[in-house]
N, C-alpha and C positions, 0 to 999 in steps of 0.2 A: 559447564557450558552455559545452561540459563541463567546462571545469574552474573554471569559476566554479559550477554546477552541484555540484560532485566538491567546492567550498569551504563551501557553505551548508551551516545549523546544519539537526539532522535536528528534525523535528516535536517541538514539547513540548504535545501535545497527549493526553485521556484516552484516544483510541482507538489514540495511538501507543504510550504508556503500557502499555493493557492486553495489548498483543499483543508488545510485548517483553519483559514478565514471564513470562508462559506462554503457551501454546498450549492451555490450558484456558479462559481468560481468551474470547476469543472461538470464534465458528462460522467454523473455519477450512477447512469441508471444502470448498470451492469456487476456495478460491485456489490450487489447484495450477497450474490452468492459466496464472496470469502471471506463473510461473516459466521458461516458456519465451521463448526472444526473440521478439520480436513478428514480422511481422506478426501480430497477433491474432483469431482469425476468428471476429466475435462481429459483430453487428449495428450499423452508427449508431446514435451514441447522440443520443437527441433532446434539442434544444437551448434543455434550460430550467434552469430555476431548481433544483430539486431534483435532474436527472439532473449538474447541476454539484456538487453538496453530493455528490453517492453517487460521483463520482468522486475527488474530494477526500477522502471518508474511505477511500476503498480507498485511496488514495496513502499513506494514514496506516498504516494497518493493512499494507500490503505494509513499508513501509520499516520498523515495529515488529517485525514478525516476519522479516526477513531479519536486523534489527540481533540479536536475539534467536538466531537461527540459529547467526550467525557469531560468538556467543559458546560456546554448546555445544558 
């Protein structure tokens, strides 16, 4: 599973976009915290339609800004 995972293309998407160009680009001041390794101690997330979309653009926006990162 990870390395098939470790083999997939990263997001070509606007909100991966904005947050690999700068760190201006988006409100980054809350993603500190899922730079540590998980467990992550934040609440269940409820199991809808929109709580699926706002995890899916974090996934965008973390993988844009770590790609970002590890360019600098």
């Amino acid at each position: 599973y990870l390395i098939n995972l470790a083999r997939a293309d990263l997001p070509d998407t606007y909100l991966f976009q904005q947050a690999s160009q700068s760190a201006d680009n988006l409100d980054e001041s809350d993603l500190a915290q899922w730079d540590i390794d998980p467990p992550y101690h934040t609440p269940r997330p409820l199991d809808t339609p929109a709580e699926a979309r706002w995890t899916e653009n974090l996934v965008q926006v973390i993988h844009g800004r770590r790609f970002r990162m590890e360019k600098e």
